[in-house]
FIKOLVEX-571080 format. One line per field, with one value per residue: residue number from 1; x, y, z of N, C-alpha, C in turn; chain. Coordinates in nm, 4 decimals, m for minus. Layout:
# FIKOLVEX-571080
pos: (NUM, ...)
nu: (X, ...)
nv: (Y, ...)
nw: (Z, ...)
cau: (X, ...)
cav: (Y, ...)
caw: (Z, ...)
cu: (X, ...)
cv: (Y, ...)
cw: (Z, ...)
unit: (A, ...)
END
This chain:
# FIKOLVEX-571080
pos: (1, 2, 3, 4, 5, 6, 7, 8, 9, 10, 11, 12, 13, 14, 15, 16, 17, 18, 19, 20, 21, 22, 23, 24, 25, 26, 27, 28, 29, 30, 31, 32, 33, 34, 35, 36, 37, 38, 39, 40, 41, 42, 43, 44, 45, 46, 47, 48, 49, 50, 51, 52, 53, 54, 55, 56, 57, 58, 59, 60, 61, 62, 63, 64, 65, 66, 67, 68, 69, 70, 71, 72, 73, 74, 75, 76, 77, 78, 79, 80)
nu: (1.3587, 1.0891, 0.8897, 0.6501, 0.3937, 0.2039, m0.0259, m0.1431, m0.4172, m0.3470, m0.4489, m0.6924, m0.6450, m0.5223, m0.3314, m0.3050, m0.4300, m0.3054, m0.0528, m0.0919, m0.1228, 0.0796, 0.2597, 0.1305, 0.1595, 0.4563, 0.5348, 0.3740, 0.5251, 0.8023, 1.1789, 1.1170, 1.0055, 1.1563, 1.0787, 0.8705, 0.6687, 0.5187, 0.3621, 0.2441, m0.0556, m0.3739, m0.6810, m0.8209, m0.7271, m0.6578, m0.4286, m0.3037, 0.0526, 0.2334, 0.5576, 0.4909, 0.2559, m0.0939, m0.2750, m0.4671, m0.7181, m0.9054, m1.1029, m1.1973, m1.3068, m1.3762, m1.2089, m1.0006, m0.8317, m0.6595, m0.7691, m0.6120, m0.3025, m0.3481, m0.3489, m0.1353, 0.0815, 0.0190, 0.2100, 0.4466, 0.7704, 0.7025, 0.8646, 1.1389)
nv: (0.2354, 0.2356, m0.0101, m0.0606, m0.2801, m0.3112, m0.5356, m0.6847, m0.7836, m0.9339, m1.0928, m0.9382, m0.6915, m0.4815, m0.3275, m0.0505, 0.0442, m0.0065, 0.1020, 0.4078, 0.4426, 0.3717, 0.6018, 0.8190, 0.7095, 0.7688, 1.0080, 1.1694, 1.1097, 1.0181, 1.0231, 0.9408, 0.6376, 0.3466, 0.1742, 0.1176, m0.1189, m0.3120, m0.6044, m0.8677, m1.0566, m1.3012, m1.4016, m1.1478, m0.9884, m0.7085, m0.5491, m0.3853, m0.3410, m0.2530, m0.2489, m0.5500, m0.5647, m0.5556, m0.2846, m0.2209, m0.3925, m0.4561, m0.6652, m0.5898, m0.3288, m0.0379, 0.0966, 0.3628, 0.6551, 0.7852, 0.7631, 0.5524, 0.6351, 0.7530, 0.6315, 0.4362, 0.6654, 0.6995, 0.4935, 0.5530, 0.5837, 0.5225, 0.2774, 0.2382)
nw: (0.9148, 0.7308, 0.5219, 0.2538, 0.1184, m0.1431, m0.2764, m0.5088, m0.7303, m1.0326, m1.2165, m1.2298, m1.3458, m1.1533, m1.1823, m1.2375, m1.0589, m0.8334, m0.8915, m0.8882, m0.6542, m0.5088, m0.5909, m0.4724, m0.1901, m0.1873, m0.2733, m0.1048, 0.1277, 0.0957, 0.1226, 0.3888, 0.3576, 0.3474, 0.0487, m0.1313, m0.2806, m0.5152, m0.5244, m0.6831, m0.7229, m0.7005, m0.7716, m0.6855, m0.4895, m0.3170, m0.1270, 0.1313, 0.3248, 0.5659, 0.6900, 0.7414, 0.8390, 0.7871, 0.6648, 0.4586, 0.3147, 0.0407, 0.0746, 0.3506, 0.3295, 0.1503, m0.1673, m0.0869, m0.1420, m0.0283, 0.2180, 0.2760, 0.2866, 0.4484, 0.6733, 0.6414, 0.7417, 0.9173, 1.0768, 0.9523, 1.0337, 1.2795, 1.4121, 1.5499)
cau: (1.2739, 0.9438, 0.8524, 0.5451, 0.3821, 0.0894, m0.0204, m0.2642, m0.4532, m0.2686, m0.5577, m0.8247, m0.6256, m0.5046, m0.1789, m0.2787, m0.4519, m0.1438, 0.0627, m0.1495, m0.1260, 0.2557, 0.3031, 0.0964, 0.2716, 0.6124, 0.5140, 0.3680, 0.6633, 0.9518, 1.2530, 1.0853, 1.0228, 1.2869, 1.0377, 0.7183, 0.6624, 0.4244, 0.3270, 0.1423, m0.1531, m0.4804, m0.7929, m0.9242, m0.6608, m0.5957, m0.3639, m0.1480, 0.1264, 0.3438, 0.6278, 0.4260, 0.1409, m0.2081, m0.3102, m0.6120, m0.7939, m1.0122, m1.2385, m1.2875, m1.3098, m1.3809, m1.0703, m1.0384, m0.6791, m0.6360, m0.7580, m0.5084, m0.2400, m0.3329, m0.3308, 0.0623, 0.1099, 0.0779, 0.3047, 0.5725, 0.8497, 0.6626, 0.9872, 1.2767)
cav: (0.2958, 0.1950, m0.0551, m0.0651, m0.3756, m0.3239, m0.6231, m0.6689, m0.8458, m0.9255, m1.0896, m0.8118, m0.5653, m0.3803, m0.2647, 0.0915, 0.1221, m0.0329, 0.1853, 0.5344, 0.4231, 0.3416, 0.6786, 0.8794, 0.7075, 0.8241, 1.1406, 1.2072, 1.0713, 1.0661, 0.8927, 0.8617, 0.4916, 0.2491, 0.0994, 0.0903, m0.2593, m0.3757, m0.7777, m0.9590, m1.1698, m1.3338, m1.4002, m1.0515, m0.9277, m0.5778, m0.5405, m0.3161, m0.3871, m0.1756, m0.3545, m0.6489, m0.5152, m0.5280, m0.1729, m0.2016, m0.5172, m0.4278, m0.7273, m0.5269, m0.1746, m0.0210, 0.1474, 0.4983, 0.6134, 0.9291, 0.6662, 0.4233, 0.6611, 0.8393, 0.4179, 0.4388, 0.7846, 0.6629, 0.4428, 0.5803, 0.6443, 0.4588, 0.1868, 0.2517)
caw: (0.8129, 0.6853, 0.3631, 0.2494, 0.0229, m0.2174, m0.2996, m0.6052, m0.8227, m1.1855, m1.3725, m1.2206, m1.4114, m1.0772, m1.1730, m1.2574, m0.8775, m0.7353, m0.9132, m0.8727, m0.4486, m0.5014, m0.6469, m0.3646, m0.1139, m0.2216, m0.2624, 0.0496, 0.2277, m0.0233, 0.1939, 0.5072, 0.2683, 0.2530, m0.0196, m0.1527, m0.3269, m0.6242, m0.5173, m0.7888, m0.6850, m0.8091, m0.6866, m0.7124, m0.3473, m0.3202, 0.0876, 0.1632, 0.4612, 0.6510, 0.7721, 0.7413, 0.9310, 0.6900, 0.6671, 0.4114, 0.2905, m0.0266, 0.1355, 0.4786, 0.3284, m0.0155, m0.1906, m0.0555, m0.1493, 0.1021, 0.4069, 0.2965, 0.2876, 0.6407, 0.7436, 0.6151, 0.7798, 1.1136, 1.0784, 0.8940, 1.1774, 1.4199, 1.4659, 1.5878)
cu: (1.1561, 0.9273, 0.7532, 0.5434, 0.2200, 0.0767, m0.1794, m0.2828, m0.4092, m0.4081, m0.7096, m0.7807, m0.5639, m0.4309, m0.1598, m0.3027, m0.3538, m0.0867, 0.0309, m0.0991, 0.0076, 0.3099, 0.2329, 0.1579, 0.3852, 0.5734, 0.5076, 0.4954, 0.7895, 1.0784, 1.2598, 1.0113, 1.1120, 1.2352, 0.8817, 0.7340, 0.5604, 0.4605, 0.2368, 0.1038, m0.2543, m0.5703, m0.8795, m0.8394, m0.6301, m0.5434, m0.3003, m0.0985, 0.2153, 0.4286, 0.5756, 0.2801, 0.0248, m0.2666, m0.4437, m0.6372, m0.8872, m1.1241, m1.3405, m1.3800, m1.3113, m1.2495, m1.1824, m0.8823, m0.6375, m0.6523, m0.6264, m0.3595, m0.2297, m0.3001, m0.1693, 0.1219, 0.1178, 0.1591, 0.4134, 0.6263, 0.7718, 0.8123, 1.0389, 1.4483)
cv: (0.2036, 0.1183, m0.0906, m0.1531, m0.3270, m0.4602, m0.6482, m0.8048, m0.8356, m0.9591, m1.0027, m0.6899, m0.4656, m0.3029, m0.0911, 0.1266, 0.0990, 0.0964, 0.3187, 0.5297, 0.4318, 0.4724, 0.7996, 0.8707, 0.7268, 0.9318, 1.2112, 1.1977, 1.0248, 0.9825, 0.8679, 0.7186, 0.4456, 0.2135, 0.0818, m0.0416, m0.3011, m0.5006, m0.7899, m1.0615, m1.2060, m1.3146, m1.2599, m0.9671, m0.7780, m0.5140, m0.4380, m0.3234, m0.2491, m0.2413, m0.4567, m0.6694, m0.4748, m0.3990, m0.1301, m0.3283, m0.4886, m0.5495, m0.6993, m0.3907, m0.1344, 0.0752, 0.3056, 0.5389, 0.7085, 0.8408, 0.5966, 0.5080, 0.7481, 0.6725, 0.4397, 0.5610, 0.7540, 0.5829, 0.4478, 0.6496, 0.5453, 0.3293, 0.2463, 0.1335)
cw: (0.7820, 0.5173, 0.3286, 0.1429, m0.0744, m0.3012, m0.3634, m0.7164, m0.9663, m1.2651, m1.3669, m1.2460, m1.3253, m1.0720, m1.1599, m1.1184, m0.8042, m0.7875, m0.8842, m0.6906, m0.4488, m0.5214, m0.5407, m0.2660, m0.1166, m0.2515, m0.1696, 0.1443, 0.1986, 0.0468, 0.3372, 0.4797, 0.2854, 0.1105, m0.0355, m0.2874, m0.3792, m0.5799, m0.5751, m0.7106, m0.7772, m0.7261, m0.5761, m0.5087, m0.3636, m0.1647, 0.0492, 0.3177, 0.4662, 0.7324, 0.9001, 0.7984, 0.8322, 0.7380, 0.5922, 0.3714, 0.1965, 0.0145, 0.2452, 0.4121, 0.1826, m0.0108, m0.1441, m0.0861, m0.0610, 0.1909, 0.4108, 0.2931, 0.4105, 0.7196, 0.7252, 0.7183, 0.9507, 1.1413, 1.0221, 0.9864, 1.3013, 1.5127, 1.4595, 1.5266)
unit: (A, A, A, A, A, A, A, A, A, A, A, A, A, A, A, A, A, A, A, A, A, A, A, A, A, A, A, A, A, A, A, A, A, A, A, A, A, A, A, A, A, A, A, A, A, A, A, A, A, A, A, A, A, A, A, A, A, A, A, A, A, A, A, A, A, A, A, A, A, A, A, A, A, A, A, A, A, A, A, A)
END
């Protein structure tokens, strides 16, 4: 199964965009998840991984939350 990390900025306030993304992705794909995962950071990070695999980078790419959840979508099921 698939665990996904969101991994955000605490003192840039990010918790609600983490959590709005955390709450799309489980929706969309409900318990094809093992886990979707709030990680507290600083220095202004906003990643998200797919069994461990960086999927967005708010430094490459501006937030889009539909891309970043077609980014998860291809890889949910992809392991065996």
């Amino acid at each position: 199964m698939t665990n996904v990390e969101i991994e955000y900025c605490v003192p840039c306030g990010m918790l609600p965009r983490a959590q709005d993304l955390q709450e799309s992705i489980l929706e969309e794909f409900g318990e094809q998840v093992d886990q979707v995962a709030l990680v507290t950071g600083d220095a202004g990070v906003f990643k998200v991984r797919v069994d461990g695999e960086q999927v967005f980078d708010k430094e490459e790419a501006s937030y889009d939350e539909e891309a970043i959840v077609d980014s998860v979508r291809s890889r949910v099921g992809a392991t065996a």
